[in-house]
KEKEKE-391190 format. One record per residue (C-alpha): residue in three letters; x, y, z. Coordinates in steps of 0.5 Angstrom, whole numbers, plus 500, padded with zeros to 3 digits. Example, Ala and Ser with C-alpha at 12.3 -4.5 7.8 and 13.67 -1.06 7.14 Angstrom:
<sites>
+------+------+-------+-----+
! code ! east ! north !  up !
+------+------+-------+-----+
!  Ala !  525 !   491 ! 516 !
!  Ser !  527 !   498 ! 514 !
+------+------+-------+-----+
</sites>
This chain:
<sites>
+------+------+-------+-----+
! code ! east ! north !  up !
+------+------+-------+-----+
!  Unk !  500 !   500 ! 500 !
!  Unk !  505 !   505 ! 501 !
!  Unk !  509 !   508 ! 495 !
!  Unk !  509 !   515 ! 491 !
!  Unk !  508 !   518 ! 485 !
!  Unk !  509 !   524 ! 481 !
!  Unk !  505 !   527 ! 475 !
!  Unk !  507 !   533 ! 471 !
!  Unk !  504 !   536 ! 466 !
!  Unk !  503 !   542 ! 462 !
!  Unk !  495 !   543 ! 460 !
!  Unk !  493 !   549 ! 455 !
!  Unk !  498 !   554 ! 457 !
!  Unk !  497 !   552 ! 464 !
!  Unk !  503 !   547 ! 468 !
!  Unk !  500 !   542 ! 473 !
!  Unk !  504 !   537 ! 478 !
!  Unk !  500 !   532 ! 482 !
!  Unk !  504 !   528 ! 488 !
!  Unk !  501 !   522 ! 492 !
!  Unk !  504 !   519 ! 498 !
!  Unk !  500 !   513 ! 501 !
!  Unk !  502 !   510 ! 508 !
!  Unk !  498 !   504 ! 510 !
!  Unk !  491 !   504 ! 513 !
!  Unk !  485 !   498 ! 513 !
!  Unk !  481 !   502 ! 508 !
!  Unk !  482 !   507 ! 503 !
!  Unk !  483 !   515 ! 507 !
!  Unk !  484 !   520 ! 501 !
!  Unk !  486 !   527 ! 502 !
!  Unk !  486 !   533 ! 496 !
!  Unk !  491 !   539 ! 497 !
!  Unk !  490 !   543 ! 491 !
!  Unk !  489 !   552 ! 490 !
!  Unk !  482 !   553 ! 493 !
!  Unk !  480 !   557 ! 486 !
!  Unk !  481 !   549 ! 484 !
!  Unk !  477 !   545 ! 489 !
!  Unk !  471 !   543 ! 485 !
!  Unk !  476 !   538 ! 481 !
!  Unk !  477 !   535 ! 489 !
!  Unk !  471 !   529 ! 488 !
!  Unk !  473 !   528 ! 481 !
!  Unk !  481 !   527 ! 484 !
!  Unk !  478 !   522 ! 488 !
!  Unk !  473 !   518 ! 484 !
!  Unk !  479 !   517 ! 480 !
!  Unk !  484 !   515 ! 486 !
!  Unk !  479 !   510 ! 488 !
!  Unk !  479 !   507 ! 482 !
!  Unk !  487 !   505 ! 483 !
!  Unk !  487 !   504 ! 490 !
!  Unk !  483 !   500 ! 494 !
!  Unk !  487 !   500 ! 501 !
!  Unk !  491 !   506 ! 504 !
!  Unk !  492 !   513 ! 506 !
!  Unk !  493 !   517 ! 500 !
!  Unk !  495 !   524 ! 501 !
!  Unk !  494 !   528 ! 493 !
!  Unk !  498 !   535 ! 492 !
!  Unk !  496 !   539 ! 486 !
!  Unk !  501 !   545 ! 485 !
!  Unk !  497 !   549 ! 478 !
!  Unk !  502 !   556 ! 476 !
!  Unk !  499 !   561 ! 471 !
!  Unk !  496 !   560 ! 465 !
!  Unk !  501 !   562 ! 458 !
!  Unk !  496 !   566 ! 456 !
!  Unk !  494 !   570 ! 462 !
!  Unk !  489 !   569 ! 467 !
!  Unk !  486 !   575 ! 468 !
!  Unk !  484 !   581 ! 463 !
!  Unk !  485 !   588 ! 464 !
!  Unk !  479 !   593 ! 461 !
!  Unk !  478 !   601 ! 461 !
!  Unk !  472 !   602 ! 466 !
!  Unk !  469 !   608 ! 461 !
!  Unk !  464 !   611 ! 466 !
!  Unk !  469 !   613 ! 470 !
!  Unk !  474 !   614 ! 467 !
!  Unk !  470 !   619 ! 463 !
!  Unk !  467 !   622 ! 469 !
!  Unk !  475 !   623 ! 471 !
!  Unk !  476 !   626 ! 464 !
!  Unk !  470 !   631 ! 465 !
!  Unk !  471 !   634 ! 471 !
!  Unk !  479 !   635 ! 470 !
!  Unk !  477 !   639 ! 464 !
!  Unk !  472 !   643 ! 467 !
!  Unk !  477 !   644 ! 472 !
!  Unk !  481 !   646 ! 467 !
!  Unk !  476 !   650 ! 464 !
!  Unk !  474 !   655 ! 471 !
!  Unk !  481 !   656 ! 473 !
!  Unk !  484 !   657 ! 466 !
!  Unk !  489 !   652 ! 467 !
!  Unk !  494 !   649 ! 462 !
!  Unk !  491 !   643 ! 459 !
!  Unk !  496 !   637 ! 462 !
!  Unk !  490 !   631 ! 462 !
!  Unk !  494 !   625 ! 460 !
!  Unk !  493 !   618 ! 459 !
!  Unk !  499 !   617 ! 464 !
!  Unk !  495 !   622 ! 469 !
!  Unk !  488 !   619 ! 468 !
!  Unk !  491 !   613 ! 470 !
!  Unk !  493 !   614 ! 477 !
!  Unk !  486 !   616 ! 479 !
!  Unk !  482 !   610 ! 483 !
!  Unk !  478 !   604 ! 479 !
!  Unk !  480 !   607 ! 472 !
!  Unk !  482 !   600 ! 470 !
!  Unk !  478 !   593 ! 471 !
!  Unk !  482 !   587 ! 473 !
!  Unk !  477 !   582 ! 471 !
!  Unk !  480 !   573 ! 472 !
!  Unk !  478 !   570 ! 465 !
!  Unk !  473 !   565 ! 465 !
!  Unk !  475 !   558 ! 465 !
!  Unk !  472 !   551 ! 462 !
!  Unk !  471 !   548 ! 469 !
!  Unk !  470 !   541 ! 466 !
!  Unk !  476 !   542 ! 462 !
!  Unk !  480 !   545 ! 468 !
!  Unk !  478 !   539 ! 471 !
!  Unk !  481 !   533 ! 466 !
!  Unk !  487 !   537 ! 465 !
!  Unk !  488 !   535 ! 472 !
!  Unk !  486 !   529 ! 472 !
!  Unk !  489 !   527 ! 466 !
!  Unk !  496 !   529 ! 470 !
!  Unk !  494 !   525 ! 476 !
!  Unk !  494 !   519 ! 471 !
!  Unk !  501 !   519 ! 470 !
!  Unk !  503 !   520 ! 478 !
!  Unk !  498 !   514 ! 479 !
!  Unk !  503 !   511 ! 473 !
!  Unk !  509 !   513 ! 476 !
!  Unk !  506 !   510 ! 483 !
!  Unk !  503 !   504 ! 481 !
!  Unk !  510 !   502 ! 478 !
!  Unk !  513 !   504 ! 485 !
!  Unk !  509 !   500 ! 489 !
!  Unk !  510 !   494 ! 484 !
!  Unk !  517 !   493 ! 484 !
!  Unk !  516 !   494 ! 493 !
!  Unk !  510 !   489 ! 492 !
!  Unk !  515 !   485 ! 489 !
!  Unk !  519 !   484 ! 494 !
!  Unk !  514 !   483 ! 499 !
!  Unk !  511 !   477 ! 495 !
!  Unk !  518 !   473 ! 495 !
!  Unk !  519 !   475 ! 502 !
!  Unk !  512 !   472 ! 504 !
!  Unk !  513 !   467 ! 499 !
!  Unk !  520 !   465 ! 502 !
!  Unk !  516 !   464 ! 509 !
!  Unk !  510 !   460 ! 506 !
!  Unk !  516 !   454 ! 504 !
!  Unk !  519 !   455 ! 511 !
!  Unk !  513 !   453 ! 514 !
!  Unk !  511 !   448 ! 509 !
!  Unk !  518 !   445 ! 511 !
!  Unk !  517 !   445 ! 519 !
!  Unk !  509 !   443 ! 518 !
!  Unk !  513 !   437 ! 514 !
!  Unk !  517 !   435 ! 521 !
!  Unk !  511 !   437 ! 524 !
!  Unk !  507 !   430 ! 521 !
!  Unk !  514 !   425 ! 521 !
!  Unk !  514 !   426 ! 529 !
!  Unk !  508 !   425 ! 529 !
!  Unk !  508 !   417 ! 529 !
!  Unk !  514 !   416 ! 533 !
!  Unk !  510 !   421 ! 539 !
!  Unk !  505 !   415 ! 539 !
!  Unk !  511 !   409 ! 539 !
!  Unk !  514 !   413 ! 545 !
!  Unk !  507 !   414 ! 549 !
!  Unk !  507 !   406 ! 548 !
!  Unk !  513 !   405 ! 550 !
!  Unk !  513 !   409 ! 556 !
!  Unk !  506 !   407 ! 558 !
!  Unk !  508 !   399 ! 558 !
!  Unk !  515 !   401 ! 562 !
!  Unk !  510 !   404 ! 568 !
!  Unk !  506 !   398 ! 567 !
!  Unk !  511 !   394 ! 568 !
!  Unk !  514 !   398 ! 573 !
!  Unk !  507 !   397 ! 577 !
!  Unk !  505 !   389 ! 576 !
!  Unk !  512 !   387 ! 577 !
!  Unk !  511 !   380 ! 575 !
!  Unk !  503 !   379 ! 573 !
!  Unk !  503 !   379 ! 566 !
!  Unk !  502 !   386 ! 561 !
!  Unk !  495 !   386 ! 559 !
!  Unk !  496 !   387 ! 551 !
!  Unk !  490 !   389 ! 549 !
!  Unk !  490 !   395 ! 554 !
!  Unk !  496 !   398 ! 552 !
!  Unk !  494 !   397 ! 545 !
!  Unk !  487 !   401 ! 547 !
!  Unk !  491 !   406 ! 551 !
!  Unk !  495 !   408 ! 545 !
!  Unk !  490 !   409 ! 540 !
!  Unk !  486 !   413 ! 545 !
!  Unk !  493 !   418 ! 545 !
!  Unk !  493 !   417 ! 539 !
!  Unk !  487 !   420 ! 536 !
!  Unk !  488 !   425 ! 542 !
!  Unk !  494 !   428 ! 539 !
!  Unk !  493 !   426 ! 531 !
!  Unk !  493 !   434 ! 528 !
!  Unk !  494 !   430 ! 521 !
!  Unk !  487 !   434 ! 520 !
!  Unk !  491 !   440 ! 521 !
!  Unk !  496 !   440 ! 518 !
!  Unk !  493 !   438 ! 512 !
!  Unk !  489 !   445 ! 512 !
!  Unk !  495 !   448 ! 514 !
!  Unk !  498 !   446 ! 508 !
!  Unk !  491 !   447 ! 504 !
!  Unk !  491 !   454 ! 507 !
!  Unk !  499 !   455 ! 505 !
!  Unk !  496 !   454 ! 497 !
!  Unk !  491 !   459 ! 497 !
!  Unk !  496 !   464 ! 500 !
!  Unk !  501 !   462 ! 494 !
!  Unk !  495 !   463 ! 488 !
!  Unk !  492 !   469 ! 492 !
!  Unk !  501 !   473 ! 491 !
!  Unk !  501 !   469 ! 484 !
!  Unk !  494 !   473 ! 482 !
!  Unk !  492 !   480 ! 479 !
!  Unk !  488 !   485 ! 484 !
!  Unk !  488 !   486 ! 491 !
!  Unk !  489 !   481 ! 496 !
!  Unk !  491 !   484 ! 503 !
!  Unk !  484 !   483 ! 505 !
!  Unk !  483 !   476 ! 504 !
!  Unk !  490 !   475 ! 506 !
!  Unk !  488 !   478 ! 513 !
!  Unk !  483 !   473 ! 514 !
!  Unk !  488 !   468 ! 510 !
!  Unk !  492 !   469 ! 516 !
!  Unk !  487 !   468 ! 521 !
!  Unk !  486 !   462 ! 520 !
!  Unk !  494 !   459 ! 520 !
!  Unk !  494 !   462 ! 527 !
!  Unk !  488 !   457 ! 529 !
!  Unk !  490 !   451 ! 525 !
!  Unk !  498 !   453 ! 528 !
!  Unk !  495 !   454 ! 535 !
!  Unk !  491 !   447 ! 535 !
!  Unk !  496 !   444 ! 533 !
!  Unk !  500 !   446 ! 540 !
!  Unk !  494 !   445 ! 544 !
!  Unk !  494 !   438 ! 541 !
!  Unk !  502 !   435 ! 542 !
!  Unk !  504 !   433 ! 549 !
!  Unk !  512 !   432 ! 546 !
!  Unk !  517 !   439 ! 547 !
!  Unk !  520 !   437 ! 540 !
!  Unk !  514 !   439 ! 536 !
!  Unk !  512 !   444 ! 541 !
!  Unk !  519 !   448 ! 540 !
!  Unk !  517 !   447 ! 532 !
!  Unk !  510 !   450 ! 532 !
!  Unk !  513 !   456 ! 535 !
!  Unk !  517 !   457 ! 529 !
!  Unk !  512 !   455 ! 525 !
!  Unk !  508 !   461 ! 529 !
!  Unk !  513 !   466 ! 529 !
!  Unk !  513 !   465 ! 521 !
!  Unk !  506 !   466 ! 521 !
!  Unk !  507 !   472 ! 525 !
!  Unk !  512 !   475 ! 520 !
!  Unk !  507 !   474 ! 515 !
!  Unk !  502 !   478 ! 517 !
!  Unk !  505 !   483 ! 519 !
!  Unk !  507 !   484 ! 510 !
!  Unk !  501 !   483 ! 509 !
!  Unk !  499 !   489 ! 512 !
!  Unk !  503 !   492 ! 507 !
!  Unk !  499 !   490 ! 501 !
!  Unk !  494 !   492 ! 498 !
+------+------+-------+-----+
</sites>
């Protein structure tokens, strides 16, 4: 979800600069900073942004400079440029004055001039940025591509060390029944002394444990859940949602998986196994 952008552009004379930035965030947060006279263009900004990005806080700058041909027009305010002109000539006139009256001189006097802002196509204005925002959100699209890349391979990169500890998870898993058996007959053994063993109740007792600390179930979500890990990072579109939720259940699927065993071995491989989990989601909230 983070990344940056930069977007520049010269549209009917005018020069346009949109940035973004987007910092991660459970849901998109986008904020438009543009020249007031501009903010009618804001929803159309957003609307825009959403379209591309679907997770973050994403934080839009527009810069806009003047227009090559001039934003503002200047006109003469004849009435009361005349009404200037009629009163110094009956000045001059009724003190018998020499006749100075000059454009520079009519020209310092108050509102003699009009200072008007040309209108704008606001529909146009509005697509000249937008068009400039497409190419920051290029420029960061190919951003967060390259970083989503190196994310995907480092959760890619976990995925298999769990996948290899899951392994060594499921070929333990016999020998923790043969060692129940084991010492389940040495303590009998110990405590009957010289009766004889009753076999079929070792082989009872042992098939109870058995079933008590079977996760082959588990494991075989685990490894279930580690192939749509793998297919959602290989798709297209946006995944951090699904693999939020993905995430969730490995943690269920890695804590039962503790609950169960009664070996230190296989306990010390499920906290790896969680650890690796761990580190998953924590780049998973990096993605979109």
């Amino acid at each position: 979800m983070t990344g940056y952008g930069r977007g520049e552009a010269v549209k009917r004379g005018r020069p346009i600069t949109v940035e973004l930035r987007s910092v991660n965030n459970r849901y998109l947060d986008c904020t438009v900073k543009l020249p007031r006279i501009y903010v009618f263009a804001e929803d159309a900004i957003k609307a825009l942004v959403q379209k591309h990005i679907s997770r973050g806080k994403v934080d839009v700058f527009v810069t806009i400079g003047p227009s090559a041909q001039g934003d503002t027009v200047i006109s003469v305010n004849r009435p009361v440029a005349d009404g200037y002109y009629k009163a110094l000539c009956d000045l001059r006139d009724a003190y018998g004055l020499r006749d100075d009256i000059s454009v520079s001189l009519l020209s310092r006097f108050q509102d003699v001039f009009l200072v008007e802002k040309n209108q704008e196509d606001l529909e146009a204005v509005c697509t000249d940025i937008c068009s400039v925002l497409e190419l920051a959100l290029q420029d960061f699209d190919g951003m967060r591509t390259r970083e989503g890349e190196k994310l995907r391979q480092d959760i890619l990169g976990r995925a298999a060390s769990i996948s290899e500890l899951t392994g060594t998870v499921e070929a333990r898993a016999p020998g923790i029944v043969a060692d129940y058996r084991a010492r389940l007959e040495g303590k009998m053994a110990e405590v009957l002394q010289n009766t004889q063993i009753d076999e079929s109740r070792i082989l009872t007792e042992a098939a109870i444990y058995a079933d008590k600390v079977a996760v082959d179930e588990e494991t075989v979500r685990l490894r279930s859940h580690l192939s749509q890990l793998e297919l959602m990072l290989n798709g297209d579109g946006p995944v951090g949602r699904k693999l939020d939720f993905l995430i969730q259940e490995f943690n269920r699927e890695a804590n039962t998986i503790g609950s169960k065993c009664n070996d230190v071995q296989t306990a010390r491989i499920v906290v790896d196994i969680k650890a690796e989990i761990e580190k998953i989601r924590e780049q998973i909230q990096n993605l979109e």
